[in-house]
C-alpha positions in Angstrom: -56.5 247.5 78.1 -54.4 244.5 77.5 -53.9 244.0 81.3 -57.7 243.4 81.1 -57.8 241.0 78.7 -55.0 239.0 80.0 -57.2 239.2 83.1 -60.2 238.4 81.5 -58.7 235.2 79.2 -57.5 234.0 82.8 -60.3 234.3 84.3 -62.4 232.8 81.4 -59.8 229.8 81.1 -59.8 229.2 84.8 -63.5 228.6 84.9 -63.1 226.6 81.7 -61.0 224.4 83.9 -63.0 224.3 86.9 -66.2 223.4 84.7 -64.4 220.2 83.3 -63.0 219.4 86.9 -66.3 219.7 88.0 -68.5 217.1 85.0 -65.7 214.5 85.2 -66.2 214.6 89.1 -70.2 214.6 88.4 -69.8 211.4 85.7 -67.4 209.5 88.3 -70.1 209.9 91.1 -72.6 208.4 88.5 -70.6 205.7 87.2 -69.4 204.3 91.1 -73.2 204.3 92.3 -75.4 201.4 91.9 -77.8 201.6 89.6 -81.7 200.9 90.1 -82.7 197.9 88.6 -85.3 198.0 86.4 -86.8 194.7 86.1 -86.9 194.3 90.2 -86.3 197.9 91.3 -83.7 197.4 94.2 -80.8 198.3 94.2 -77.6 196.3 93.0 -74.6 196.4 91.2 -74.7 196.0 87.1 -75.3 192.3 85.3 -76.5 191.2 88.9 -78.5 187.8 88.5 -82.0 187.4 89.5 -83.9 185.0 91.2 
């Protein structure tokens, strides 16, 4: 029985680690693309003057 838990806490703790691996790749992708304006609706980077 304690083989299996070992197993199991591993198991649980790798996909622990592969979830958080996962979000901070998910938040990096959202932060590094441009956002859509909403005053004009285009596409640009942040702070961007308009004309």
């Amino acid at each position: 029985m304690t083989v299996t838990f070992t197993l199991l806490a591993l198991a649980v703790g790798a996909t622990a680690g592969l979830a958080v691996l996962v979000v901070d790749e998910l938040r990096r992708e959202a932060r590094d693309r441009l956002p859509r304006c909403t005053t004009c609706g285009e596409l640009h980077p942040r702070h961007a003057a308009h004309r």
